[in-house]
C-alpha positions in Angstrom: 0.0 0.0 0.0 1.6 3.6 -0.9 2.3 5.8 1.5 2.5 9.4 2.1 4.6 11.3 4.5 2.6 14.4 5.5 3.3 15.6 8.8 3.9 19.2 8.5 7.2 18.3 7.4 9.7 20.8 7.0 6.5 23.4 7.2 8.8 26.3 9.5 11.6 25.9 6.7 9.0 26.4 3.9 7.6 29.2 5.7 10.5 31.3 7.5 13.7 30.1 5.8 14.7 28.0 9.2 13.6 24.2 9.9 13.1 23.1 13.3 15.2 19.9 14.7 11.7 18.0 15.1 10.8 19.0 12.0 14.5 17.8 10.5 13.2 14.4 12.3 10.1 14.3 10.6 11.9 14.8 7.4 14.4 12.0 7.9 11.5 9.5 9.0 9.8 10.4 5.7 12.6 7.9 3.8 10.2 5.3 4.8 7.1 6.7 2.6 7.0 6.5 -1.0 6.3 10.2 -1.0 6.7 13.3 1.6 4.5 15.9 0.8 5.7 19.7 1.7 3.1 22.6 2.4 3.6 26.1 0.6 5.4 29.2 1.8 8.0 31.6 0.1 10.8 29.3 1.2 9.6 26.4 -0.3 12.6 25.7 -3.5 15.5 25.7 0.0 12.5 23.4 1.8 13.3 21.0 -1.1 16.8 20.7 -1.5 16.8 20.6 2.4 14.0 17.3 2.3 16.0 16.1 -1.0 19.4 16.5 1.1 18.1 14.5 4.1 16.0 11.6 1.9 19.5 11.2 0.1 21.2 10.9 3.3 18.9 8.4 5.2 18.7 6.0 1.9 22.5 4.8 3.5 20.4 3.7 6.3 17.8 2.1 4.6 17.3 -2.1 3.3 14.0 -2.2 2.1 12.1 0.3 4.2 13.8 -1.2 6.8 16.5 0.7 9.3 20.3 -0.4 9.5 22.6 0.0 11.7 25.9 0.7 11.6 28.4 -1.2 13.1 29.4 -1.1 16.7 33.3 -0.1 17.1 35.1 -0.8 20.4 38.3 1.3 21.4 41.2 -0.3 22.3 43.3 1.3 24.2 46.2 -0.6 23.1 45.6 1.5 19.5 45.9 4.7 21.1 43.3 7.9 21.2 40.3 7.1 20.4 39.0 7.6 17.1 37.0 11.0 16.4 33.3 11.4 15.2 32.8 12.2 11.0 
């Protein structure tokens, strides 16, 4: 059954130029739908790129609509500092 992502998503961006982080969330959780639809406001072309930006990202963390994690890596402290985040 398609589904559609329509939870206000990205709806501050659209509207004022600057997303909230819930609505960042929304977007990232919209990589499960088949489609994320985005409501109107003057900022709506940078609400796009931003939602395209995001779905692109999350896709890395997706197998067939289904989450995957990345993983786990233990320090050793035999191998020195531990490694930094990026």
């Amino acid at each position: 059954m398609p589904v559609i992502w329509a939870t206000q998503v990205l709806e501050t961006l659209a509207k004022t130029g600057l997303p909230s982080r819930a609505e960042i969330t929304d977007a990232a959780m919209g990589e499960r739908a088949e489609c994320v639809m985005l409501n109107k406001g003057p900022h709506i072309t940078e609400a796009m790129r931003t939602l395209h930006d995001i779905l692109r990202r999350m896709q890395a963390h997706q197998s067939k609509k289904r989450p995957l994690l990345r993983a786990l890596r233990a320090w050793d402290p035999s191998e020195g500092e531990p490694p930094t985040a990026g």
